[in-house]
C-alpha positions as CSV (number, residue, x, y, z in Angstrom):
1,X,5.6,13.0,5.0
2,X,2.2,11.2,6.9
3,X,0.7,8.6,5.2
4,X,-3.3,9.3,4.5
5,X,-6.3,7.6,6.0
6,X,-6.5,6.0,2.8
7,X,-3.1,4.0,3.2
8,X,-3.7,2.9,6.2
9,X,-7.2,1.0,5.5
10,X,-5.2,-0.2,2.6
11,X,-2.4,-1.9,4.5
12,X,-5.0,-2.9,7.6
13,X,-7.1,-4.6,4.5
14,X,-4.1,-6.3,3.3
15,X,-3.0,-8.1,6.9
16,X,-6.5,-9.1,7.2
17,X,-6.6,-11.0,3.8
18,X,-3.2,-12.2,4.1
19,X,-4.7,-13.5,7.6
20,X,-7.5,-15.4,5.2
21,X,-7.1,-18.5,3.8
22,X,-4.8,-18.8,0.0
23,X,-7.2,-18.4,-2.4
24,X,-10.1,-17.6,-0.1
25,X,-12.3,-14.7,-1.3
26,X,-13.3,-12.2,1.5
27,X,-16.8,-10.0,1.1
28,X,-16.5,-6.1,1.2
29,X,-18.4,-6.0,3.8
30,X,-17.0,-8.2,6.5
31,X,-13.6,-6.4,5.8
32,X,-15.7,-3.1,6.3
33,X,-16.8,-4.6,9.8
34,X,-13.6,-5.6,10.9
35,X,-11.5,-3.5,10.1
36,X,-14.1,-0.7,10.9
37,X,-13.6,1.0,7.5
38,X,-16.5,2.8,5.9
39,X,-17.5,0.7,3.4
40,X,-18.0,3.0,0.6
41,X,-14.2,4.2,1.4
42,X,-13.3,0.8,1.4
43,X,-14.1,0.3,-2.2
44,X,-12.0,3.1,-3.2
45,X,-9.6,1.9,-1.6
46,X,-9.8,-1.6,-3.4
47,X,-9.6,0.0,-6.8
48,X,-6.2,1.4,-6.4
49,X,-5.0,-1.9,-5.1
50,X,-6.4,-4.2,-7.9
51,X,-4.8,-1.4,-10.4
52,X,-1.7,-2.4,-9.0
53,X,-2.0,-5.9,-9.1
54,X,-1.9,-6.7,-5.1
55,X,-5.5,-7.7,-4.9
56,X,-7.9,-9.9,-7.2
57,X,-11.6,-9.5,-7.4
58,X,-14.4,-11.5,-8.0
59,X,-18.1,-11.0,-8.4
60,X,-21.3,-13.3,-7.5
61,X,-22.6,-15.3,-4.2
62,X,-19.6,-16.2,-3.1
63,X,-17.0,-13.3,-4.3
64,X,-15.1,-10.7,-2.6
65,X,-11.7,-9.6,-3.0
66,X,-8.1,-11.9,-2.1
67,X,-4.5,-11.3,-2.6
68,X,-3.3,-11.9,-5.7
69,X,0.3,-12.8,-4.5
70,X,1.9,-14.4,-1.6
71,X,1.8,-12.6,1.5
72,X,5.7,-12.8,1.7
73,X,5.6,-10.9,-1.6
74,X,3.6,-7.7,-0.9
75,X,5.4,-4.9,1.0
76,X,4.7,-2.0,2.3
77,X,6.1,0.4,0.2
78,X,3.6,-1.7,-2.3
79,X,0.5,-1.0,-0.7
80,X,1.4,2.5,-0.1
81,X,2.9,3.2,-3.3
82,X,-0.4,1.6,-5.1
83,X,-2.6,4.3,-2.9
84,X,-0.5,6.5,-2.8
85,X,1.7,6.9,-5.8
86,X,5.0,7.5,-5.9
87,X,6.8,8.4,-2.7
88,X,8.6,11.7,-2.3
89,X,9.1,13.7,0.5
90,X,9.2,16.8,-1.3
91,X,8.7,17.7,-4.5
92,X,11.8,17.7,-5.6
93,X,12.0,14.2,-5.3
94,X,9.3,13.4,-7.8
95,X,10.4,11.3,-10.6
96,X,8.4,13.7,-12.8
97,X,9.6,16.7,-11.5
98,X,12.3,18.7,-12.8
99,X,13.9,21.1,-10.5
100,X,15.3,24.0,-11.8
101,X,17.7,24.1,-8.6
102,X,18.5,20.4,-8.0
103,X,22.2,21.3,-8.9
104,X,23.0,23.8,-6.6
105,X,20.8,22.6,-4.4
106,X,22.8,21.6,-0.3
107,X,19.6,19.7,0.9
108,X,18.1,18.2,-2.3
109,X,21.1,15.2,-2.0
110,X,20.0,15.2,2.0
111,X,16.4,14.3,1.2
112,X,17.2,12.1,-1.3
113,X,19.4,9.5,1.0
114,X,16.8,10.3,3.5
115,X,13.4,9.1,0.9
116,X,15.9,6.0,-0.5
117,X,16.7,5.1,2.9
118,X,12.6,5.6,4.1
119,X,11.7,3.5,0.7
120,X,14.3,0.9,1.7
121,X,12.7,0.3,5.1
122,X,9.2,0.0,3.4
123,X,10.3,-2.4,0.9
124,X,12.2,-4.6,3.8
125,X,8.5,-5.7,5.7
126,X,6.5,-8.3,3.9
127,X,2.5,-9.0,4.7
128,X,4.2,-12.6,6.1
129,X,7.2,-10.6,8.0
130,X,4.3,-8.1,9.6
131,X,1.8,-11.0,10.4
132,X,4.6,-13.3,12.4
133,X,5.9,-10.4,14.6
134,X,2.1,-10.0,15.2
């Protein structure tokens, strides 16, 4: 599994407003230019993570986006999950999926302890955690 271009914007967006100021609202635009994300993208991007309730927006002179939860409570299995959706490294694996050979299957248990153990790790690193070994 590789992680899209999309994700990573998404979790280089979030360590630079967890690097802002609580409550601080950030313009589009000088995320765009720091980060060097295409604006447009960047957007996108934003949607997904408001949807999932890790980013707040607000509109007018002095609006942007913020988090909308401590930095020490945003991982990163929930920046990629909100781009990305749910994480499975193969098909079989999707919560929605229903395999016709998961039973008799000698790898599906494999991948499974191997996506739980990937998810773990994900779900270990906070926005705080990533900033202080920065």
């Amino acid at each position: 599994m590789q992680i899209t271009r999309q994700s990573e914007y998404a979790i280089r967006t979030m360590l630079e407003l967890a690097r802002t100021a609580e409550g601080k609202y950030v313009s589009t635009r000088v995320i765009s230019e720091k980060q060097d994300i295409p604006e447009d993208f960047l957007k996108k991007t934003l949607k997904r993570l408001v949807l999932a309730g890790l980013i707040k927006t607000h509109r007018g002179a002095n609006g942007g986006v913020t988090l909308a939860r401590q930095p020490s409570a945003i991982t990163l299995a929930d920046i990629i999950i909100a781009v990305e959706g749910n994480i499975a490294l193969n098909v079989c694996l999707a919560p929605d999926y229903i395999c016709p050979n998961q039973s008799a299957c000698p790898v599906s248990r494999i991948l499974a302890r191997a996506q739980k153990a990937m998810l773990a790790e994900l779900d270990k690193e906070s926005l705080q955690d990533m900033l202080n070994d920065y």
